[in-house]
C-alpha positions in Angstrom: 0.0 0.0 0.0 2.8 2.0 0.9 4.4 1.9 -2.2 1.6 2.1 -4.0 0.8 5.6 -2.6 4.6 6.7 -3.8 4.1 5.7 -7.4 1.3 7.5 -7.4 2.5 10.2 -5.8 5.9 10.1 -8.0 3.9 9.6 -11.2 1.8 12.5 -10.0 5.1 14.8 -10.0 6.4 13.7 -13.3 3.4 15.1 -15.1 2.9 18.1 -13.2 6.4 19.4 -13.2 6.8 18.1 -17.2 5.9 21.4 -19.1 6.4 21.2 -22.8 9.4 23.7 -24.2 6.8 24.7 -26.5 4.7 26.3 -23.8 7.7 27.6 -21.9 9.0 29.5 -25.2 5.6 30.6 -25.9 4.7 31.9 -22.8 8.6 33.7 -22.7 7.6 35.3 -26.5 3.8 36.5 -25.2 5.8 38.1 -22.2 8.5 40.0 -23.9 5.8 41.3 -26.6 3.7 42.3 -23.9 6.6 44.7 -22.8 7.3 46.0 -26.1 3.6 47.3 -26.4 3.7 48.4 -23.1 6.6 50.5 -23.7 5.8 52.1 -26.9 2.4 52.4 -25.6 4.1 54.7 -23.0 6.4 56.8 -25.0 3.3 57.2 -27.1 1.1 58.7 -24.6 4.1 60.8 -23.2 4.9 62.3 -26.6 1.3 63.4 -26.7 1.1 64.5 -23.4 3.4 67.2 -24.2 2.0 68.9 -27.4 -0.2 71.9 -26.3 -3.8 71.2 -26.5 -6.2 73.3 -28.8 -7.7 75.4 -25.8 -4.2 75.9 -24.8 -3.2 77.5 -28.0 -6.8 79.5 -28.3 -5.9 81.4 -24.6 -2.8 82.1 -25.9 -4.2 83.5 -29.1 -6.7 85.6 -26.7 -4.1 86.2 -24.1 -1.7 87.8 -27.2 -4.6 90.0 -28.7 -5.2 91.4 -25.5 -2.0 91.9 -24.9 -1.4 94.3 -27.9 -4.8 96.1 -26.8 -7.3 94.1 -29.0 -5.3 93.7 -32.3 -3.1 91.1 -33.3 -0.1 91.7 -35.2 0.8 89.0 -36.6 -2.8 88.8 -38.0 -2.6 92.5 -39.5 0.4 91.7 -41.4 -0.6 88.3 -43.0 -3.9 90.7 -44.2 -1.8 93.6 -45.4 -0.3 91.0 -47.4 -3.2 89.5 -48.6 -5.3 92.9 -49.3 -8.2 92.0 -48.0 -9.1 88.4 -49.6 -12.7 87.5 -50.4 -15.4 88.2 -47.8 -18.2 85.8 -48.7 -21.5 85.2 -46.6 -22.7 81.8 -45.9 -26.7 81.1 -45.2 -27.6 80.9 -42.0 -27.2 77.9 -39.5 -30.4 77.2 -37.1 -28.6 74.3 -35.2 -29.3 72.0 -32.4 -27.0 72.1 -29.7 -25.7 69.0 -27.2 -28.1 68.8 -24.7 -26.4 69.3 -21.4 -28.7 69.4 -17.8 -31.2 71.6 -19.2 -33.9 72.1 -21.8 -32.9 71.4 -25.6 -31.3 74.7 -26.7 -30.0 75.5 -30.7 -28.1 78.0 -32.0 -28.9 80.6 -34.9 -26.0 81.4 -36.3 -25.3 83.7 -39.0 -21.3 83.8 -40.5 -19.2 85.7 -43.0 -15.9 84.2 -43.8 -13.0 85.9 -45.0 -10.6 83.8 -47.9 -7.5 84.9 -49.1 -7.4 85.7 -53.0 -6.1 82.6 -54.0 -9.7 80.8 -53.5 -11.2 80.4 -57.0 -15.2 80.8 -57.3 -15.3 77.1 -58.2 -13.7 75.7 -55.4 -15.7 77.7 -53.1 -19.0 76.6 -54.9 -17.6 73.1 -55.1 -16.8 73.1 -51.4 -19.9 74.8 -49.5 -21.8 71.7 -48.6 -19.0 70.6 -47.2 -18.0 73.2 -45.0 -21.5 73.6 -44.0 -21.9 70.0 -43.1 -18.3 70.7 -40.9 -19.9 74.1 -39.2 -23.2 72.0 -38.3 -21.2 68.9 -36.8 -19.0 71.4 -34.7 -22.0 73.3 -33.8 -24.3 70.1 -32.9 -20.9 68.9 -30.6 -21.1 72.4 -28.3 -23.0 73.2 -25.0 -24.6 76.2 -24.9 -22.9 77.1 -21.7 -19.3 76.5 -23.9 -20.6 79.1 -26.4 -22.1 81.8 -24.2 -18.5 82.5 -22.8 -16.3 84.8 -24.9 -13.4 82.1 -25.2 -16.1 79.4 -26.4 -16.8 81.8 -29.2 -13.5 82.1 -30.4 -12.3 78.7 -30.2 -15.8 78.2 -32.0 -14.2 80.6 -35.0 -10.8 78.4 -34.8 -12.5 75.1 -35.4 -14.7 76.2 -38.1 -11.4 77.9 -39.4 -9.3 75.0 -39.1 -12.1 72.6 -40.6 -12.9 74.6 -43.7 -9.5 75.0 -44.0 -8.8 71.4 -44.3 -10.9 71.1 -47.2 -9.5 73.6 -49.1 -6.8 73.1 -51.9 -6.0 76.5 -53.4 -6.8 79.2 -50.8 -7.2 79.2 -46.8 -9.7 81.3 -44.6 -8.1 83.7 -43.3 -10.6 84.4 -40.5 -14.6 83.8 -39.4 -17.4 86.8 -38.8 -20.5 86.4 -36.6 -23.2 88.3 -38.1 -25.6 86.8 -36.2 -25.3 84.8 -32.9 -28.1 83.9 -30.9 -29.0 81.1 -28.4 -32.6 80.0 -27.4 
């Protein structure tokens, strides 16, 4: 009985301590993989922890327009280059906002938006829906209490910039007009 009880207990060793290479060499490769995407994973989100944010770079926009007592310099020269550019009015926008706590709210928005010269008529026709499909999806995105404050507004004017601007080939806005701004 006795030695019954140690083959079973030394046949139980041999095939509990036996592991395959295979598995060992697997389990070694799954290991050092999961420590390469761990580290690039990391230098990844540090690399993109240190580029400015977008509301960063609007308050320092604001902060540098106030600073030279309402006009920016660096816009007045790039328009004294440009002589003006095109000033062209788009329809109006009656738009839905995000629904925050409160009560649905929209926005009516009427905009003028200034292009440099190089913009040909065509392209502009050509690209209207699209930049008014961009305006409402930025619009329908926004809070109303983002847009009542003064910086909401103008980081409002830098994204429609910035979008419009990515659809353009031959000319760039060179800056965004509220005619008409008004929040029910």
């Amino acid at each position: 009985m006795a030695d019954n009880e140690k083959e079973a207990a030394a046949s139980g060793n041999k095939s509990g301590a036996s592991t395959s290479p295979i598995v060992l060499v697997a389990l070694l490769i799954n290991s050092l993989g999961l420590v390469a995407v761990s580290f690039f994973l990391f230098s990844f989100v540090k690399k993109e922890s240190q580029k400015p944010s977008i509301v960063d770079l609007v308050k320092q926009e604001v902060a540098a327009v106030e600073d030279h007592g309402g006009k920016d310099e660096s816009k007045t020269k790039h328009e004294a280059t440009a002589t003006d550019g095109q000033m062209i009015g788009l329809e109006p926008f009656t738009v839905n906002l995000a629904q925050g706590d409160g009560p649905r709210r929209y926005l009516k928005l009427n905009t003028v938006i200034k292009f440099d010269k190089d913009l040909s008529k065509e392209e502009l026709e050509a690209r209207k829906p699209q930049m008014r499909d961009s305006i409402i999806s930025i619009i329908n995105s926004k809070r109303a209490d983002d847009l009542l404050k003064r910086e909401g507004k103008l980081y409002l004017k830098e994204e429609i910039k910035t979008s419009i601007n990515s659809y353009l080939m031959t000319g760039k806005v060179l800056d965004v007009y509220y005619v008409g701004f008004h929040i029910n």
